[in-house]
C-alpha positions as CSV (number, residue, x, y, z in Angstrom):
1,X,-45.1,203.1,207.2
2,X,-45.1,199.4,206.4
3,X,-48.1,198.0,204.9
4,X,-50.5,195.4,206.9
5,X,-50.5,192.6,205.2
6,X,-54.1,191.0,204.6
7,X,-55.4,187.8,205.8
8,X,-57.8,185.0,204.0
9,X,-59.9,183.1,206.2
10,X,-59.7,179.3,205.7
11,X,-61.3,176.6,207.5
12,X,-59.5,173.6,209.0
13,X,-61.4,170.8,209.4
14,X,-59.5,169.4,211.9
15,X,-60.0,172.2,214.2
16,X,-63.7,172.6,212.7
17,X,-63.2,176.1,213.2
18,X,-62.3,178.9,210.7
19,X,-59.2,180.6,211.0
20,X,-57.7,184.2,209.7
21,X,-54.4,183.9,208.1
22,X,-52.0,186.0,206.3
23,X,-52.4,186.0,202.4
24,X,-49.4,184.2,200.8
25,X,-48.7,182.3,204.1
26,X,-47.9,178.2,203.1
27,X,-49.2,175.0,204.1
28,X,-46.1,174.7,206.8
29,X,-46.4,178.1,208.2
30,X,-50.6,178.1,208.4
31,X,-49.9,174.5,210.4
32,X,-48.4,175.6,213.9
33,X,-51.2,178.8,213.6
34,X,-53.8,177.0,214.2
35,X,-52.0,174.4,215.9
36,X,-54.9,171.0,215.0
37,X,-54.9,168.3,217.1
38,X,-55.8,164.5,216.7
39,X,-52.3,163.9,214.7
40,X,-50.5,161.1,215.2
41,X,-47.5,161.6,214.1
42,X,-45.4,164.3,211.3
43,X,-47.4,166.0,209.2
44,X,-46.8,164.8,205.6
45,X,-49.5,167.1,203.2
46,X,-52.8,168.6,203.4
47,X,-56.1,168.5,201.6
48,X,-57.0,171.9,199.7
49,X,-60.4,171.9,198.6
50,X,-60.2,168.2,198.3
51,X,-56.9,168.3,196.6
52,X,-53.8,166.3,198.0
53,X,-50.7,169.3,197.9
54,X,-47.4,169.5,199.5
55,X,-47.1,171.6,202.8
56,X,-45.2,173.9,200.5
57,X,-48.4,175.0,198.9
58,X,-48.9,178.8,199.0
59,X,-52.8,179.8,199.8
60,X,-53.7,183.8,198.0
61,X,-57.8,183.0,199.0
62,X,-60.1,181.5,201.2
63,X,-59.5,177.6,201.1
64,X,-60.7,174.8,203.4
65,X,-57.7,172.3,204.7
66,X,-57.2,169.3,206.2
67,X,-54.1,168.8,207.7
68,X,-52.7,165.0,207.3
69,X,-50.1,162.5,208.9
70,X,-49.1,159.0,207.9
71,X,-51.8,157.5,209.0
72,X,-53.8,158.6,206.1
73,X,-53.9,156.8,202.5
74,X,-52.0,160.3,200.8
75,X,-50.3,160.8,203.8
76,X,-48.5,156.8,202.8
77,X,-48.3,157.7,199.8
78,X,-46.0,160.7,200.2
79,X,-43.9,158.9,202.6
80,X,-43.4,156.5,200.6
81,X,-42.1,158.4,197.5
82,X,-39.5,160.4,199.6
83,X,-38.7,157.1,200.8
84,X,-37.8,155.6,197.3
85,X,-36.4,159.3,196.5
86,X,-34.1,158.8,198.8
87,X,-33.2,155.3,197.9
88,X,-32.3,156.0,194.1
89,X,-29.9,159.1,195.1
90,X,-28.1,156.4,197.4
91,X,-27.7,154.0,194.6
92,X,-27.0,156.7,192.1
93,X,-24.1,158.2,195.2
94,X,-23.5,154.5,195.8
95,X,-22.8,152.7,192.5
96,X,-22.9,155.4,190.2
97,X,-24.5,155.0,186.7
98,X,-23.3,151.4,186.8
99,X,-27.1,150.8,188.0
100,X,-30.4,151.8,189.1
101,X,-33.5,151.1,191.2
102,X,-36.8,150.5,189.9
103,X,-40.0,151.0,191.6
104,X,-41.8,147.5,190.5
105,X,-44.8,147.3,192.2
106,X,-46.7,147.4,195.5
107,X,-47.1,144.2,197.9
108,X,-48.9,143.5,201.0
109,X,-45.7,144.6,203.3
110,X,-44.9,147.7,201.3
111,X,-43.0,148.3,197.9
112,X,-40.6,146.1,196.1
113,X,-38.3,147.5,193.8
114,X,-35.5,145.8,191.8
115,X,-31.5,147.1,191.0
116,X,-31.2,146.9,187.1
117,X,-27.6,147.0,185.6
118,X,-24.3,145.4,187.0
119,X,-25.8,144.7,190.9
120,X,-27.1,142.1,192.1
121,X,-29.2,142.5,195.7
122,X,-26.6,140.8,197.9
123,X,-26.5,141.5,202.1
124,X,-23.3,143.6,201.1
125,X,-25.4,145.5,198.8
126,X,-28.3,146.1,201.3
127,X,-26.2,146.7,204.0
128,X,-24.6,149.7,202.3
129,X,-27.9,150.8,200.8
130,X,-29.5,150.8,204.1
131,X,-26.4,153.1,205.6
132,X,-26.6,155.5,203.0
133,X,-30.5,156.2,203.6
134,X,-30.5,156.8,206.8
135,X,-27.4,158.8,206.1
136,X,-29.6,160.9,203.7
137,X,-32.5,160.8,206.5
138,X,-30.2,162.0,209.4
139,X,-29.1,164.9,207.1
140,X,-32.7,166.4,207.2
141,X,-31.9,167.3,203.0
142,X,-34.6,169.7,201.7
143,X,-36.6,168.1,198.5
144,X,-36.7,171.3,196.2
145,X,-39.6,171.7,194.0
146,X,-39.4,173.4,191.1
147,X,-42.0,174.4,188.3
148,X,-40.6,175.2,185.1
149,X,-41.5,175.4,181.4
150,X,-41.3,171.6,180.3
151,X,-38.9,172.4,177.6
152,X,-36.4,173.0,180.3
153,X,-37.7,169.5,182.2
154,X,-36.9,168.0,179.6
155,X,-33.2,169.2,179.2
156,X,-33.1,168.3,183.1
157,X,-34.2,165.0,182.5
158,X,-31.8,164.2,179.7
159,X,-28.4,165.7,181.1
160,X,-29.3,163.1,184.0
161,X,-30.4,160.3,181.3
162,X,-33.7,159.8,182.6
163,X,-35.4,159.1,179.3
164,X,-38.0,157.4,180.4
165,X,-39.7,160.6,182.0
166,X,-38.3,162.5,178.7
167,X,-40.9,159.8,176.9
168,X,-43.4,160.3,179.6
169,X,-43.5,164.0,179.6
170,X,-43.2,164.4,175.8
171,X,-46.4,162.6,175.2
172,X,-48.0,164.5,177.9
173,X,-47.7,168.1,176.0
174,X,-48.3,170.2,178.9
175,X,-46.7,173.8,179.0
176,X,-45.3,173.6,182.7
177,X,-44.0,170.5,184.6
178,X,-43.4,170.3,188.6
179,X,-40.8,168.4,189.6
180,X,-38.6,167.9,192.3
181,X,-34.6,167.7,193.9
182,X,-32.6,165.6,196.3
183,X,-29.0,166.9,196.8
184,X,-29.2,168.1,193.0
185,X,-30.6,165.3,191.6
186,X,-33.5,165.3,189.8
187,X,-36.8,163.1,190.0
188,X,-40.5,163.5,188.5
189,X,-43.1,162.1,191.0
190,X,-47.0,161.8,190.1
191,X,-47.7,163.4,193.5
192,X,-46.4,165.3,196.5
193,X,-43.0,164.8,198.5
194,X,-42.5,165.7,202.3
195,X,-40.7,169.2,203.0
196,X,-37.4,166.8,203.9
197,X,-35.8,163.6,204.4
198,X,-35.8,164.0,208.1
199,X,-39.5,163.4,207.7
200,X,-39.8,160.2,206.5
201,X,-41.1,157.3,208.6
202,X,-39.6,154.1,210.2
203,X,-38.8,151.2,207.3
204,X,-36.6,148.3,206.8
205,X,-35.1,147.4,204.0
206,X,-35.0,143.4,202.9
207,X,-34.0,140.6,200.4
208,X,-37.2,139.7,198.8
209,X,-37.7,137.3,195.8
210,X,-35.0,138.6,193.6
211,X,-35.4,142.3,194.9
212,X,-35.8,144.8,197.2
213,X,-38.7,144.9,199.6
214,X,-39.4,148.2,201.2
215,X,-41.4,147.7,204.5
216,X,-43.3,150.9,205.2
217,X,-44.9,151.7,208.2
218,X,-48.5,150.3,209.2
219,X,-51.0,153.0,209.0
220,X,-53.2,152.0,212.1
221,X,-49.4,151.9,214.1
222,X,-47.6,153.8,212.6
223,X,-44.4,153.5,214.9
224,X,-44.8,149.4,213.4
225,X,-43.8,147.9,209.7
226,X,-46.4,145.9,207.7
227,X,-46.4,142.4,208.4
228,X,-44.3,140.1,206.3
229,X,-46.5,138.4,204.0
230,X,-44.7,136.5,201.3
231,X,-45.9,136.8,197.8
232,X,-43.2,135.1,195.6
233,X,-45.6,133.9,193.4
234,X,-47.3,136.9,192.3
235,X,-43.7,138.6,191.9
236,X,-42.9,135.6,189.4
237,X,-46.2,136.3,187.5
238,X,-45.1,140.2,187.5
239,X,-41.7,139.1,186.4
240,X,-42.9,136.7,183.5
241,X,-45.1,139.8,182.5
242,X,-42.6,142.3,182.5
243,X,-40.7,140.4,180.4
244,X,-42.8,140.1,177.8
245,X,-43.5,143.3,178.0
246,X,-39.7,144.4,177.2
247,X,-39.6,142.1,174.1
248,X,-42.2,144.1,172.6
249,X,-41.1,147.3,174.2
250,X,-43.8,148.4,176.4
251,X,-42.5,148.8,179.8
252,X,-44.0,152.7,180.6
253,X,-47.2,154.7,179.8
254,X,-44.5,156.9,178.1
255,X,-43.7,153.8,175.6
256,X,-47.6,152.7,175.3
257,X,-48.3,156.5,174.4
258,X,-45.8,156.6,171.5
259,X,-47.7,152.7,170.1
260,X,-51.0,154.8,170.6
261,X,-49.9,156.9,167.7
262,X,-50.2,154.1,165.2
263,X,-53.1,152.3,164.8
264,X,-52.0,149.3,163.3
265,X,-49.2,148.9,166.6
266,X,-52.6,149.0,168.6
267,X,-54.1,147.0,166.7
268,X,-51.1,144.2,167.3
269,X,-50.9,145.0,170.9
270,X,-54.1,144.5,171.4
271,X,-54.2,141.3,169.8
272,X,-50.9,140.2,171.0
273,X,-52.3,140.3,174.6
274,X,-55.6,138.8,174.2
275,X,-53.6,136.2,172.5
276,X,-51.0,135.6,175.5
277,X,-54.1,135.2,178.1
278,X,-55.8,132.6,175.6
279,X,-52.8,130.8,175.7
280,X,-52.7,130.7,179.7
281,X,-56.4,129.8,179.9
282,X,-55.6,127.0,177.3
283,X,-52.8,125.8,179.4
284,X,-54.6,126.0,182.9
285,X,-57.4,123.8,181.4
286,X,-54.8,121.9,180.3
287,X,-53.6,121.2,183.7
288,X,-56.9,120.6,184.7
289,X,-57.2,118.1,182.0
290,X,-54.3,115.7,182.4
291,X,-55.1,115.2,186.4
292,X,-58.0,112.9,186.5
293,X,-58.8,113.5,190.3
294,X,-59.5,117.4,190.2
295,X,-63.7,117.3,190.8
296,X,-63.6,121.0,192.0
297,X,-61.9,124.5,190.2
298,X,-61.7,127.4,192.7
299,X,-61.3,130.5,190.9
300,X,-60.6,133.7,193.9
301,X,-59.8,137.1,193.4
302,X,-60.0,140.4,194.4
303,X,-63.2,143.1,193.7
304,X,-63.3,144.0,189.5
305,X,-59.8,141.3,188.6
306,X,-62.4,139.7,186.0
307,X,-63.0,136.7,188.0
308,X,-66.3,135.9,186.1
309,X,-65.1,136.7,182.9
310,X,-62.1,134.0,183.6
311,X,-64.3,131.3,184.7
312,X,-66.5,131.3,181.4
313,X,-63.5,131.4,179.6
314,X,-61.8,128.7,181.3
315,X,-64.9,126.6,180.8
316,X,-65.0,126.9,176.9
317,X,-61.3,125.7,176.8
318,X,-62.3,122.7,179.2
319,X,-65.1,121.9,177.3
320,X,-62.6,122.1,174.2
321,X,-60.7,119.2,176.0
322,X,-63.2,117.0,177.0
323,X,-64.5,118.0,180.3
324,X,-67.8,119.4,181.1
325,X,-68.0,122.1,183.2
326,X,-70.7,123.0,186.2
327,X,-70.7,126.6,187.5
328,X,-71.9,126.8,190.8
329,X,-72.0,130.7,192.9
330,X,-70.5,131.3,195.8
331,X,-73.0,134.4,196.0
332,X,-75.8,132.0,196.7
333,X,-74.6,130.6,199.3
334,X,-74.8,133.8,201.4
335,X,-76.9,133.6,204.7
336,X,-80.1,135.2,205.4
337,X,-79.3,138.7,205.5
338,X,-80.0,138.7,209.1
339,X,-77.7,136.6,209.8
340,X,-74.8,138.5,208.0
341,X,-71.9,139.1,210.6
342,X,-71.4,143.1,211.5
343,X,-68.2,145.2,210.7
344,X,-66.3,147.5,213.3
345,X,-69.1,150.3,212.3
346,X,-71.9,148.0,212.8
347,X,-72.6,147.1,209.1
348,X,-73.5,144.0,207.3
349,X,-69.9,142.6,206.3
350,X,-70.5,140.9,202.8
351,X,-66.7,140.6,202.4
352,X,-66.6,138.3,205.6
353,X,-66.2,134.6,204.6
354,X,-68.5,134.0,207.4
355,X,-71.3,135.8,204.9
356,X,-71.6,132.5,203.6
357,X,-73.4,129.6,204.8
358,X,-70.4,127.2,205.1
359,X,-71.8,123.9,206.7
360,X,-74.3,124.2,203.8
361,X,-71.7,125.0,201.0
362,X,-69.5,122.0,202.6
363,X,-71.7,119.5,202.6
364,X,-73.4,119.9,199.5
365,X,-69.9,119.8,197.8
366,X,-69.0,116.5,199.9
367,X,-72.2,114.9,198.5
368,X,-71.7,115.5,195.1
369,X,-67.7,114.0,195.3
370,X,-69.7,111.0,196.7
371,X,-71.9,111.0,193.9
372,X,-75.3,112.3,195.2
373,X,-77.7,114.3,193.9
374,X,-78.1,117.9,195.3
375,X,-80.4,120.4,195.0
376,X,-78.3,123.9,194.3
377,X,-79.6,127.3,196.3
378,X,-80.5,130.6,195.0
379,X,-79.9,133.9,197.0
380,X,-82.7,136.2,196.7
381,X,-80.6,139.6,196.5
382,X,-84.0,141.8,197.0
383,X,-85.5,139.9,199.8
384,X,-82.1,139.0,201.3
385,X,-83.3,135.4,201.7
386,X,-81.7,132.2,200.8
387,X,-84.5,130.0,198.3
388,X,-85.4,126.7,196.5
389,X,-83.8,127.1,193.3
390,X,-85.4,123.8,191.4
391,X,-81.7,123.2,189.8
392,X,-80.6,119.9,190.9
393,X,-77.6,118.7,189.9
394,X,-74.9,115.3,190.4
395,X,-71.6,115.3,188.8
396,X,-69.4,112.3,187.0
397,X,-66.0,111.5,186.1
398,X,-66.7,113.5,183.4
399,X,-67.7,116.8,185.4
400,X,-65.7,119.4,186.7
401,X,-67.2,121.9,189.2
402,X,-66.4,125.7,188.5
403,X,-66.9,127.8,191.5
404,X,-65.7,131.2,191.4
405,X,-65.8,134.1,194.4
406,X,-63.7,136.4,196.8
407,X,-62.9,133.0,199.0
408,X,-62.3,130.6,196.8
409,X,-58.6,130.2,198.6
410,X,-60.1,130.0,201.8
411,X,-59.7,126.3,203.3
412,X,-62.4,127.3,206.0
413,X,-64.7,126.7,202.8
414,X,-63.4,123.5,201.1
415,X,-61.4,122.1,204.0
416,X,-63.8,118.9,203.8
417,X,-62.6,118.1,200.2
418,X,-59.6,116.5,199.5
419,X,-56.8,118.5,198.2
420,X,-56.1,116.0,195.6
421,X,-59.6,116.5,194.0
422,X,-59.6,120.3,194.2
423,X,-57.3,122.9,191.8
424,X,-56.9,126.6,193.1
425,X,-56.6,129.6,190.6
426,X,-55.7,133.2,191.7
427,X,-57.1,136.0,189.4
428,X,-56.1,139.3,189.7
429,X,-55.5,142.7,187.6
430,X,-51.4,142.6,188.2
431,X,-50.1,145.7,186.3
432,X,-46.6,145.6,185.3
433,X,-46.6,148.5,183.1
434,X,-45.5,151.8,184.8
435,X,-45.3,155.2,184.2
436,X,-41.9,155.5,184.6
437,X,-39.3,153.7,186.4
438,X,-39.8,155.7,189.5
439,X,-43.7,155.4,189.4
440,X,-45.3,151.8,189.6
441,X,-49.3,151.9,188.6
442,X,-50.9,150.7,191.8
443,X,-53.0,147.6,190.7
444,X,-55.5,148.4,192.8
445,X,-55.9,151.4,191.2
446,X,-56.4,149.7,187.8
447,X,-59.1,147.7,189.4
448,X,-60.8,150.7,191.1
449,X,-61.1,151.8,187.8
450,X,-63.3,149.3,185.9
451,X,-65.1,149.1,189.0
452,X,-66.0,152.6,188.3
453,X,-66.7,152.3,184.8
454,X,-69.0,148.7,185.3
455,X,-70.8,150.1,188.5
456,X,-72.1,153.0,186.4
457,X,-72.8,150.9,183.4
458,X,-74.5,148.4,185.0
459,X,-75.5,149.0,188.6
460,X,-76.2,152.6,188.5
461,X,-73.7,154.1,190.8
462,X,-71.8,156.8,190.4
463,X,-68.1,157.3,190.3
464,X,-68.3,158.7,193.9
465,X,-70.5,155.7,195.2
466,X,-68.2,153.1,194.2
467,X,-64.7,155.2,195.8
468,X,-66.6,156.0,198.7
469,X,-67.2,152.2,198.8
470,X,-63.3,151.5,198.1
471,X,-61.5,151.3,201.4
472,X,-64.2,148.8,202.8
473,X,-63.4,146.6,200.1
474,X,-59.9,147.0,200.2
475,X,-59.7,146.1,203.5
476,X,-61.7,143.3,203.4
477,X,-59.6,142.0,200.8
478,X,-56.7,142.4,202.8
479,X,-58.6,140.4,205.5
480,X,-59.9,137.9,203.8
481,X,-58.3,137.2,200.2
482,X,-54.4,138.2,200.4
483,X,-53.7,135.5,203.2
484,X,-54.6,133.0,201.1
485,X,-53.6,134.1,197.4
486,X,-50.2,132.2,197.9
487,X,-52.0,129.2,198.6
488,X,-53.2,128.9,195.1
489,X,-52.4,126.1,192.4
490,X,-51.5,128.5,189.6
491,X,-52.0,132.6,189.6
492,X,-53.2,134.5,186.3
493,X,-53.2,138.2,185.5
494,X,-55.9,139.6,184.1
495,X,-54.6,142.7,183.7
496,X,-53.8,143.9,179.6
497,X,-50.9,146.1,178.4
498,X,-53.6,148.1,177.0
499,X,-56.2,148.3,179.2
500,X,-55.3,151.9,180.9
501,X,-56.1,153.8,177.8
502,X,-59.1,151.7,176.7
503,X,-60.3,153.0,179.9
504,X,-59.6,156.3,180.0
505,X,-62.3,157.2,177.8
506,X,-65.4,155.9,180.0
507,X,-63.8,156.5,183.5
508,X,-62.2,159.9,182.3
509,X,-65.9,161.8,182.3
510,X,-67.6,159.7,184.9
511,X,-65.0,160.7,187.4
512,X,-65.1,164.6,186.0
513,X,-68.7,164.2,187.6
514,X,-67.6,164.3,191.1
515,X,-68.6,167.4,192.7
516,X,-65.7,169.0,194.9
517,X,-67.5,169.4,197.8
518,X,-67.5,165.6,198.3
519,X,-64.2,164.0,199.9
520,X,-64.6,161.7,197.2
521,X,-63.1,164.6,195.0
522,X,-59.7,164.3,196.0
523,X,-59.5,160.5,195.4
524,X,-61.1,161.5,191.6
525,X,-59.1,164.1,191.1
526,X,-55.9,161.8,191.6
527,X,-57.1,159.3,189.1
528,X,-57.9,162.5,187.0
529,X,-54.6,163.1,186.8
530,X,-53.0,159.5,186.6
531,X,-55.3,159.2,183.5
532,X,-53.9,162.5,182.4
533,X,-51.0,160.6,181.6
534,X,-52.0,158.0,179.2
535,X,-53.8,158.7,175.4
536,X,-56.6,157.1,174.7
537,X,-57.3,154.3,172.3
538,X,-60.7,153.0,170.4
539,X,-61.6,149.5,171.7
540,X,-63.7,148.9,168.7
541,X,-61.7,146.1,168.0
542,X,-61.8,144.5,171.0
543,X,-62.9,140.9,171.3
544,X,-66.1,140.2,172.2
545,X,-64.8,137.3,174.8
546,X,-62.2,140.1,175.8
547,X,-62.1,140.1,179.8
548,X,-61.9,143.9,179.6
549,X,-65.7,143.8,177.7
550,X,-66.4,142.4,181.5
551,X,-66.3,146.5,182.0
552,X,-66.6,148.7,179.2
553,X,-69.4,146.2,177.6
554,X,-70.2,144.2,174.4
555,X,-69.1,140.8,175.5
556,X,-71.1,138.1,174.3
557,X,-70.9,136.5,177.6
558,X,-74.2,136.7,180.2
559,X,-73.4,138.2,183.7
């Protein structure tokens, strides 16, 4: 007589029900059981306990899932990574070893990648790399995953001359590695894959800048690509970086690992950067310097790109040149807090440019160009009130007005000043260096995590405070900031070669802190794992003007 086979009870949050299922049953087959509803669209991975897995994932005791579809942050994620799966087997069928595709970087409209080798991106080029993916896609080709002693990876990895997941992987030291195949190719991915190529999601294919942009689909529609937002100038500023970066030979973690080793390379890498952003600060003061008319520097950025730790910098190198520099903060300019527009949910939306009090911010900006004397605000950030702040001030021909803040770009703020008087800087945390070729570091990702580190240092959150915050603010950045980043005079990366594993020692144990009965779990546990990657360094001998001392702390600047 054949055994019954036993069931473990899970519970399904979208259903909100619990459900009894067969022991040993996966992701895929537990899905049309319970059947969930309020899916959009194909099913791309589920939440176990707060952990993002593939629908391959095989559940032995009781677990709670959530089932999700594109529209969700993993749920992009993994379509996206089948997606530029899919892409590098077409090359590889296409062109052979003659070249290959690399995975540079995200930007507002999707992914852009670059061919490297004897290729250049020509319509001819796209056309047939376009044809071959939806070739792959119409298949319905399984992506295999295997789990194998890393000793064998490695063997994998080298037959197929990927040594830049050999390097990755080495330093790594773990017993077992997952990986997956594409039509017997093989590829290491920092997270899950869909179950096939069939799977994957609308997308287009494009020339962009001297690469390849992957439009992906919009999460709010997903049967829609991102908008096109051109972003040339940032790719330039990722470009110059990257360079530099393969002079000294630190493109990947798996290369920055092996430099970690030896002190004294640290040491020079360290040093070496610091020195390179000097050098751009020097130059942008520079520029400031040899155009007599510029009255007002607007330094904008995103949430933790080191905004304030630029504009004290850049003021010591224009005071080094002659020129003396006001600060002025956009942050007291806000309006009463009363009077603070409301989000979609009904909340105060600080990331609004309409935050601000604008006709106040305007005109006393126009009567300092004219000469006047004005008397400067103060935001009261406990009583929520605009005050008196006693600090009058009038400029010269001699003064240069800092201003730094989220909208510096914004011509709603400045619009009254003439352009000719005003000079625009972008600052933001670009990172160039990747974990591989196949996996780009998300910058945002880098920014999350000083924010993580600072906010616990300083304001007293938590690490699951400040992701639970996250998504508000990325979205308000891409409402407010991205628009205008192109719009700037000159863009400058604060991001450091280094940086990754000066932070992985602080934001390492605040994020092991997040209990995994919060959602916030599954977004720690992925930077758990990212961080997992990279060996840590001291930062003893950091600077103290260092912008990344903005974070970890002992700067000699005030905040």
């Amino acid at each position: 007589m054949e055994k019954q086979r036993r069931n473990v009870r899970v519970y399904c949050s979208n259903t909100g029900q619990y459900h009894d299922v067969p022991i040993g049953s996966t992701l895929e087959e537990i899905f049309p059981m319970i059947s969930p509803s309020g899916l959009t669209g194909t099913i791309t991975n589920a939440k176990v306990n707060n952990v993002v897995e593939d629908l391959s994932y095989t559940v032995f005791s009781n677990k709670d899932i959530e089932f999700q579809d594109i529209t969700s942050e993993a749920g992009m994620r993994v379509n996206a990574r089948s997606l530029f799966f899919v892409m590098c087997e077409a090359v590889r069928d296409l062109f052979g070893d003659s070249c290959s595709l690399e995975d540079e970087t995200a930007v507002a409209s999707g992914t852009y990648c670059r061919l490297t080798g004897d290729r250049e991106v020509t319509a001819d080029v796209l056309a047939l790399l376009d044809k071959r993916v939806r070739e792959y896609i119409d298949m319905d080709l399984p992506f295999i995953k295997i789990t194998t002693h890393t000793e064998d990876a490695l063997k994998t990895f080298e037959k197929f001359g990927q040594y830049d997941k050999v390097q990755l992987l080495k330093s790594r030291k773990l017993l077992y590695t997952t990986y997956y195949t594409l039509n017997g190719y093989p590829d290491y991915y920092y997270g899950p894959l869909l179950k096939s190529t069939g799977q994957i999601a609308n997308f287009s294919l494009e020339q962009f800048s001297q690469g390849i942009l992957l439009r992906l689909p919009d999460p709010k529609h997903p049967n829609q690509l991102l908008p096109l937002v051109r972003q040339d100038k940032m790719l330039e500023v990722i470009r110059e970086q990257k360079e530099w970066q393969k002079i000294i030979g630190i493109s990947t973690i798996g290369e920055l690992n092996d430099w970690c080793q030896d002190k004294r390379k640290v040491s020079n890498v360290i040093n070496v950067s610091e020195a390179l952003q000097e050098r751009k600060i020097a130059m942008i003061a520079q520029n400031i310097q040899s155009n007599s008319e510029i009255r007002l520097v607007l330094i904008a950025g995103p949430s933790s790109s080191g905004k304030t730790t630029f504009s004290k910098r850049l003021s010591i190198q224009l005071i080094a040149a002659g020129i003396k520099p006001v600060p002025i903060s956009m942050d007291d300019y806000f309006v009463d807090r009363e009077q603070t527009p409301l989000d979609e949910k009904g909340n105060y939306d600080f990331e609004s440019v309409y935050a601000l009090n604008i006709p106040r911010l305007q005109e006393d900006l126009k009567n300092l160009m004219e000469g006047k004397e004005v008397e400067l605000p103060k935001f009261d950030f406990l009583t929520g009130k605009s005050v008196p702040s006693g600090n009058k001030l009038t400029i010269d021909e001699h003064t240069v007005i800092v201003m730094e803040g989220i909208h510096g770009l914004n011509p709603t703020l400045t619009d009254v000043i003439p352009a000719s008087k005003k000079y625009k800087v972008f600052v933001s945390a670009l990172t160039t260096i990747q974990l591989d070729h196949h996996n780009y570091i998300p910058t945002s990702d880098n920014r999350l995590l000083r924010r993580i580190v600072r906010d616990y240092k300083y304001r007293n959150y938590s690490a699951e405070e400040t992701i639970r915050r996250w998504p508000s603010v990325l979205e308000g950045e891409s409402k407010w900031i991205v628009p205008w980043q192109e719009e700037a005079d000159i863009m400058f990366n604060s991001s450091l070669v280094f940086e990754l594993a000066g932070l992985r020692t602080q934001a390492l144990p605040m994020l092991e802190t997040v209990p995994e009965n919060l959602p916030e779990y599954s977004e720690a546990m992925r930077l758990r794992k990212f961080l997992g990657y990279i060996q840590p360094i001291n930062t003893e001998g950091l600077p103290p003007t260092s912008l990344l001392r903005e974070f970890l702390g002992g700067s000699t600047f005030h905040y």
